[in-house]
C-alpha positions in Angstrom: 96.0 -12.3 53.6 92.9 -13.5 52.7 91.7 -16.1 49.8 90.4 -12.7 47.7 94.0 -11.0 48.1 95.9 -14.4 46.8 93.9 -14.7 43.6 94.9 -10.4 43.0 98.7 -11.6 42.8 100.7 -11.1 39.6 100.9 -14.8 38.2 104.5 -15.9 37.9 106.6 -15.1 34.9 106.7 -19.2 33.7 102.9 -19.3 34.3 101.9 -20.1 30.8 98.3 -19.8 30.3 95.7 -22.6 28.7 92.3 -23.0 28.1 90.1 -26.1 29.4 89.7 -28.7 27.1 86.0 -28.5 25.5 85.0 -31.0 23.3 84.1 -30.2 19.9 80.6 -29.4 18.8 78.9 -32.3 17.5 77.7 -30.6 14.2 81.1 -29.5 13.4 82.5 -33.0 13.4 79.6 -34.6 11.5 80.4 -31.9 9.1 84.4 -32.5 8.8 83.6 -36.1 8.1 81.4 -35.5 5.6 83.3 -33.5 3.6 86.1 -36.0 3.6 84.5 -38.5 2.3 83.1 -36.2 -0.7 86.7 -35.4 -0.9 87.7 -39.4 -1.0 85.1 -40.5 -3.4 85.5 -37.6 -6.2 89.2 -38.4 -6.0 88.5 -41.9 -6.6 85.9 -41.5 -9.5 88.2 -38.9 -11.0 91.1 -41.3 -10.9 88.7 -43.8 -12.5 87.3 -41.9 -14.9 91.1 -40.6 -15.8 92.3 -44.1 -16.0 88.8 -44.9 -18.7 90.4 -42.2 -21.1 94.1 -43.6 -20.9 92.9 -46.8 -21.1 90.6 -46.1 -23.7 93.1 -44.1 -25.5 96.0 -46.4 -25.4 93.2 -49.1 -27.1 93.0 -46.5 -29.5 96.5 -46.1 -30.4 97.2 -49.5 -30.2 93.9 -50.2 -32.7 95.3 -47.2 -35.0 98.8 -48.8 -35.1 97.4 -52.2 -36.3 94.9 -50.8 -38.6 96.1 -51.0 -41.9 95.7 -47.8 -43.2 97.8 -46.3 -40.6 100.4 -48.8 -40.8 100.7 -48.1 -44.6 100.4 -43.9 -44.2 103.4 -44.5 -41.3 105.5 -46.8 -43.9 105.1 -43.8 -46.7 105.9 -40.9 -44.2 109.0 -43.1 -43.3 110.0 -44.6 -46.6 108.3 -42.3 -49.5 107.6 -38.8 -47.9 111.1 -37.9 -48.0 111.8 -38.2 -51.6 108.3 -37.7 -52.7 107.5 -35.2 -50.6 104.4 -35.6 -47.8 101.8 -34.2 -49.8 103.2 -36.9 -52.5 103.9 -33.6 -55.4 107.2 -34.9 -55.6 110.7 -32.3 -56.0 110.2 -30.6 -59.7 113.1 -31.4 -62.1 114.0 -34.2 -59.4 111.7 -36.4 -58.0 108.6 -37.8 -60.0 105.1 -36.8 -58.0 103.2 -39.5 -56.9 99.7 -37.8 -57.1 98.1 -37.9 -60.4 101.0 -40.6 -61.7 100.1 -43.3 -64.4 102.4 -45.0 -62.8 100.1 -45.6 -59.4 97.2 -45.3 -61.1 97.8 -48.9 -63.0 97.5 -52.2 -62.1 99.4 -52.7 -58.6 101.9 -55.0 -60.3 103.8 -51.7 -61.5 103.8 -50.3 -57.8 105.3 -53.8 -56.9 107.9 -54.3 -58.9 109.3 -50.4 -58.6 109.5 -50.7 -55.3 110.8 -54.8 -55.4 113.5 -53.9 -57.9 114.1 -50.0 -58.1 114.2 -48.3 -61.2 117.2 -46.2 -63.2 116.8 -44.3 -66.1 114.6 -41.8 -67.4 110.6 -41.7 -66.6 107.9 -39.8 -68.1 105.2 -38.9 -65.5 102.1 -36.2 -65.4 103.8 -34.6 -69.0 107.4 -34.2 -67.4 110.3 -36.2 -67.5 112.6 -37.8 -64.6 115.8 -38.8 -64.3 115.0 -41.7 -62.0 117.3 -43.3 -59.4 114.7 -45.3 -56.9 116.3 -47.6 -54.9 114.5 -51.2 -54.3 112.6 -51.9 -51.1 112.5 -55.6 -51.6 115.7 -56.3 -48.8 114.1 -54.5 -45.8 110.4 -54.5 -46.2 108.3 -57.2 -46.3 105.9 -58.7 -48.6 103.3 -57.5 -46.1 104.5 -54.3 -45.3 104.8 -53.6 -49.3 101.3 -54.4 -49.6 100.5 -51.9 -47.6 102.5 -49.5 -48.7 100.9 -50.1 -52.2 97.2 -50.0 -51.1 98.2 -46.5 -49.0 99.7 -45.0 -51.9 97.1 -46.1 -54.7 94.3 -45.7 -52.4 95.5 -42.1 -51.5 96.2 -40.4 -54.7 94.6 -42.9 -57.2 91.3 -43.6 -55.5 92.2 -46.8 -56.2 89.3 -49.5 -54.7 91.3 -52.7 -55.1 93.8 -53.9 -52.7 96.7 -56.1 -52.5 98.1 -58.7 -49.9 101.2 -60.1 -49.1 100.9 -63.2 -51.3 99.9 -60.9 -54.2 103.8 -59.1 -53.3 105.5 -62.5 -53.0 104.5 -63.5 -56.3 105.3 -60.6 -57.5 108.8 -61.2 -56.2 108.9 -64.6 -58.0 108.1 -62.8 -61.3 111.4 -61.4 -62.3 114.1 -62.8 -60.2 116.4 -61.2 -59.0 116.6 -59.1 -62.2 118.2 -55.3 -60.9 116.7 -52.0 -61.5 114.2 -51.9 -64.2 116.3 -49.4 -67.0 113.7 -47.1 -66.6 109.9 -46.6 -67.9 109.8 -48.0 -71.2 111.7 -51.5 -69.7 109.0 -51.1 -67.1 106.1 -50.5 -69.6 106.8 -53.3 -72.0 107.3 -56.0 -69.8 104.8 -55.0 -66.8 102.1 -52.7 -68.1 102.1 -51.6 -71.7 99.1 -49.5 -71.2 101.6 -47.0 -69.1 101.5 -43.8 -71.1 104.5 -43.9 -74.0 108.0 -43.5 -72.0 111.3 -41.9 -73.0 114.0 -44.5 -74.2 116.6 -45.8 -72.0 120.2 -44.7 -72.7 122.7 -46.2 -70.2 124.8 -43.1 -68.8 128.4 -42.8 -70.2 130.8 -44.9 -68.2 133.4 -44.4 -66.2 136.6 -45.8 -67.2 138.3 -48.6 -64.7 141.8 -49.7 -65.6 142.6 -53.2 -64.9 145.2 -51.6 -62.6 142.6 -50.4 -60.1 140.5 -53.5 -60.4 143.3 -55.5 -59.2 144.5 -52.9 -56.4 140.5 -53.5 -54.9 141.3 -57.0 -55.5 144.8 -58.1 -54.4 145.9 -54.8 -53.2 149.4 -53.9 -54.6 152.2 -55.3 -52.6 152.4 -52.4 -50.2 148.8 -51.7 -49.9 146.5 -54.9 -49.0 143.6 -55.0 -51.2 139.9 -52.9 -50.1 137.9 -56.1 -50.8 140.0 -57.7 -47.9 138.1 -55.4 -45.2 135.3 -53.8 -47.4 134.1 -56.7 -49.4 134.2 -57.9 -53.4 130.8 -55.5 -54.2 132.1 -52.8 -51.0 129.0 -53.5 -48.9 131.3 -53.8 -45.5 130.7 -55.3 -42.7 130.5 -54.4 -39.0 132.9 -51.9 -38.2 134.0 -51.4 -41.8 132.3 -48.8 -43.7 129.6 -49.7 -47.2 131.4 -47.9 -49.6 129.6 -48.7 -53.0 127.3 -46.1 -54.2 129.8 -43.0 -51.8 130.4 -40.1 -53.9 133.6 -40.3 -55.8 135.1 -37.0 -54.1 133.6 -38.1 -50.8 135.6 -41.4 -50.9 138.8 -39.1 -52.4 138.7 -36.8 -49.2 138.7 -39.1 -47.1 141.2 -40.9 -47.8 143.3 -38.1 -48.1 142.3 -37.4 -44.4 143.8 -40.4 -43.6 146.6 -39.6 -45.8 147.2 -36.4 -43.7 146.2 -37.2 -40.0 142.9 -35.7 -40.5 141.3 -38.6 -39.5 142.5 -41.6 -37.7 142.8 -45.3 -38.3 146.4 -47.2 -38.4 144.8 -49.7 -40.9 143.8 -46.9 -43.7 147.1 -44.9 -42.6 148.9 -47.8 -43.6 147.2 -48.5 -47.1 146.8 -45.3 -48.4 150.2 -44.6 -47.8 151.0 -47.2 -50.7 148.4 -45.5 -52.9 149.2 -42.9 -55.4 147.1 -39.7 -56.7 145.8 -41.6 -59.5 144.9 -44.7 -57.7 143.3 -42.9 -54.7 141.2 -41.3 -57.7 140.6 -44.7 -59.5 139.3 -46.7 -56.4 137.2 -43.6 -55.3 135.2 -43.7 -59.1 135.2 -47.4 -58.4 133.2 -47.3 -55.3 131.6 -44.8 -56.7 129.6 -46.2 -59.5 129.6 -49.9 -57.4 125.7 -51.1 -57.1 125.5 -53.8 -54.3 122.3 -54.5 -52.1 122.4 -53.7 -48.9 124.2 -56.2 -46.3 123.3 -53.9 -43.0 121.0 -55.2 -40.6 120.0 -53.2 -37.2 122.3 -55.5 -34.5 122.8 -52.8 -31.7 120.0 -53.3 -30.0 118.6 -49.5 -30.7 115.0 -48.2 -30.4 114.3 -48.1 -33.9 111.0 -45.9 -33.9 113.4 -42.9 -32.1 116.0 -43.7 -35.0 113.6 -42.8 -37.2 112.1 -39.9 -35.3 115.4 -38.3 -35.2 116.3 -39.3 -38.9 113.4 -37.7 -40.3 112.7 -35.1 -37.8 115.6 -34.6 -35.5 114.7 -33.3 -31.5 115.2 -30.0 -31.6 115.0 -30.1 -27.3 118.4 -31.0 -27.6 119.5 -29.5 -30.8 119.5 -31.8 -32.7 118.4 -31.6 -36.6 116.9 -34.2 -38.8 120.0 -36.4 -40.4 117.9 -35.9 -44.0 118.0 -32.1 -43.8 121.6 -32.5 -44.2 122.5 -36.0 -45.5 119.5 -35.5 -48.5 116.4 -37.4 -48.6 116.3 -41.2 -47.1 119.8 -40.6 -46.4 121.1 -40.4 -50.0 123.7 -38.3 -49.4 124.7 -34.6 -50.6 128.0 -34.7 -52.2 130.6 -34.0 -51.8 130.7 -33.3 -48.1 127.7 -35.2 -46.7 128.4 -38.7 -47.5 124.8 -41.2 -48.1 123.7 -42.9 -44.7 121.5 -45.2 -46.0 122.1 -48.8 -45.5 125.3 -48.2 -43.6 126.7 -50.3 -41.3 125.2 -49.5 -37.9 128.9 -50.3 -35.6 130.6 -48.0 -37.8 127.7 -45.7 -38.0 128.1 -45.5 -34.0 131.6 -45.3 -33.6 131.9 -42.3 -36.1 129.3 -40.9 -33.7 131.2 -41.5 -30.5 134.5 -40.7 -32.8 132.8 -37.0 -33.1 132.0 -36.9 -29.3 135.7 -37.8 -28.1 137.6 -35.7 -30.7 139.2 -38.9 -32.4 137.4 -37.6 -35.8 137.7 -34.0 -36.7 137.5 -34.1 -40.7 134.5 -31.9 -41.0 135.6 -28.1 -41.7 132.6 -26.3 -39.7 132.5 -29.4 -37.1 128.9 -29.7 -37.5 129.1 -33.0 -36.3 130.7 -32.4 -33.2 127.9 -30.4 -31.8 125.0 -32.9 -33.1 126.9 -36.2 -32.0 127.7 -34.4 -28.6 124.2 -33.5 -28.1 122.8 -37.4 -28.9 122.8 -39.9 -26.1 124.7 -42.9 -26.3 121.1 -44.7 -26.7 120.0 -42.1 -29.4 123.4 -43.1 -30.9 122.9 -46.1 -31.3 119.2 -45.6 -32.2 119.8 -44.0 -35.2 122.5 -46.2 -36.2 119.9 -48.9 -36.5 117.5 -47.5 -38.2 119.8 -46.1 -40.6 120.7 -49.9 -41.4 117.1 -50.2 -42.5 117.1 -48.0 -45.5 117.7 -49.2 -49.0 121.1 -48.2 -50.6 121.4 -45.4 -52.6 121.2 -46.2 -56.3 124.3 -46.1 -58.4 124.4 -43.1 -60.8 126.8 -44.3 -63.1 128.2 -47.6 -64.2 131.5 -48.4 -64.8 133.1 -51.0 -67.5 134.6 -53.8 -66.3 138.5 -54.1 -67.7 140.1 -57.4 -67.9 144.4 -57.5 -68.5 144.0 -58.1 -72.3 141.4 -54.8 -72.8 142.7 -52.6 -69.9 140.0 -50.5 -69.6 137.5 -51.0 -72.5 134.6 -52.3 -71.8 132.7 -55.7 -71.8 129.3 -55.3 -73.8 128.1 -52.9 -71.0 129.0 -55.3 -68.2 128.8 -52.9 -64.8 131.1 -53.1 -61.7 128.1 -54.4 -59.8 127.1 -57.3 -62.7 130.7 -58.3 -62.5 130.4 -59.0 -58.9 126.9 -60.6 -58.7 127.8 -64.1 -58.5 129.5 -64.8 -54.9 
């Protein structure tokens, strides 16, 4: 067969076909390469560029966040805006508005020592009187941070030019002692500023009567019951794992010891003492605690981020269901009684472990078992978190004072002598 026939055979069924290598065009190459560095160096000057803004914009934050005015507007929406309202109108009936008050408008010194000592009793501002129960600041801010709290606020609402420092707020400190809550707006007018528009009269709130009996069951306990100042403290401030009871509603503090009572809630140590309690002392040492002032004794000590404390304190994270404690616990964690006891200056490791008490089931008290599903749906971090912040927060002001019995009155009272001025000296 000849050369022409062998090239007209079928090719074999594993013949797999190719073409010859070629090179490739020269143009197209030069091309390819060019667009890959375009490619390159708009990536690069993008990344640049991108890393200008962040850079620039963290500057900015962190610039924003030092500036004073920013600083003092974060400290109100934290500290004031709950109460007060952020718009600074205050609640009507309830909380005194900030805008267009005398009381911001004069001389700093009365913005100082309101928020340095806390003020009880009734107020007069913008034509409309106030029942006022402001805690004081003056244990967890400092000087500085008052200052510019006082230069936001006046500056804000009052147009006020003049500005204050943190020596200006120490001095102020220094002025009264440590004197309590001013007894409302006429103390507050004659001895700060008299020029404060006239002010209704102070008239202490009837007291609430404490037999001798209950001051020595908080005291000594009662032979079968060991005494509450043992774990809670003289004033009921606590400590660590023990709760802050002074300033807790009256029925609060009653159902809960009840709980106890009835295996509703669980601790061997408050089993064991309210056992020896009877109906009318359970009620006696819950109006006690009740109408106890004591400053706050908390300090943040679980290491939590306190900024997300406060984020889910005064706005909750809804990603995770979470509300704001204050839309249920009243504003700056002051409570709602009788079933939503006051946060505020708590102690954090109790704070926590009634969280993680709610998680594992170990405290079931609450009839709807909100709690539950919120403490469930918190990390152990925001936990914690919160707990911390919540130490922060002033204590919620006593609404009522109580007399102070001795053996020889039983009950009647000393000149007006409170539970809380009974206790002031250590």
């Amino acid at each position: 067969m000849s050369r022409r026939d062998d090239r007209l055979k079928p090719a074999p069924e594993s013949f797999e076909p190719y073409e010859r290598n070629r090179p490739i065009p020269l143009v197209v190459m030069w091309v390819a390469i060019a667009l890959a560095l375009w490619g390159a160096i708009s990536l690069f000057g993008h990344n640049e560029r991108f890393r200008g803004r962040a850079a620039t914009a963290s500057t900015k934050d962190v610039r924003d966040a030092e500036h004073p005015q920013s600083r003092g507007a974060a400290l109100f929406e934290a500290r004031c805006s709950t109460c007060h309202q952020p718009n600074a109108t205050g609640v009507r009936d309830a909380v005194p508005p900030l805008a267009g008050s005398a009381f911001v408008a004069a001389k700093p010194a009365v913005m100082a020592q309101v928020l340095l000592h806390g003020i009880d009793g009734p107020i007069q501002v913008a034509g409309h009187e106030f029942d006022g129960h402001m805690p004081d600041f003056s244990s967890v801010l400092s000087d500085a941070d008052i200052a510019l709290l006082i230069n936001h606020v006046r500056e804000r609402w009052a147009d006020a030019k003049d500005t204050v420092d943190a020596a200006f707020v120490a001095n102020e400190r220094q002025r009264f002692g440590q004197r309590g809550a001013w007894q409302g707006g006429a103390e507050l007018a004659a001895r700060v500023e008299p020029a404060l528009a006239p002010q209704p009269a102070y008239e202490p709130q009837p007291s609430v009567p404490v037999t001798a009996a209950i001051q020595r069951l908080v005291a000594d306990g009662n032979g079968s019951s060991w005494s509450c100042a043992s774990c809670h403290g003289v004033r009921g401030q606590g400590a660590m794992n023990v709760p802050r009871l002074a300033g807790l509603p009256a029925a609060y503090i009653s159902k809960q010891l009840h709980d106890y009572a009835s295996g509703h809630r669980q601790n061997e140590n408050m089993l064991a003492v309210v056992k020896g309690l009877s109906e009318e002392e359970i009620e006696g040492v819950s109006q006690y605690y009740a109408a106890l002032r004591a400053p706050s004794n908390a300090r943040p000590s679980l290491g939590g981020d306190l900024a997300r404390g406060e984020q889910l304190a005064l706005h909750g994270d809804w990603s995770k269901n979470v509300p704001a404690c204050f839309s249920c616990h009243g504003p700056s964690g002051f409570g709602v009684a009788p079933e939503f006891p006051a946060l505020a200056a708590q102690q954090p490791e109790y704070t926590a472990a009634q969280l993680s008490g709610w998680v594992n089931g170990t405290r079931g008290s609450s009839q709807i078992e909100l709690m539950d599903h919120i403490a469930r749906a918190m990390t152990a971090d925001d936990r914690r978190a919160v707990a911390d912040y919540l130490a922060t927060l002033p204590p919620v002001p006593a609404a009522a004072r109580i007399p102070v019995a001795t053996p020889d009155n039983q009950g009647t009272s000393h000149a007006g002598a409170s539970a809380g001025e009974q206790h002031e000296q250590p």
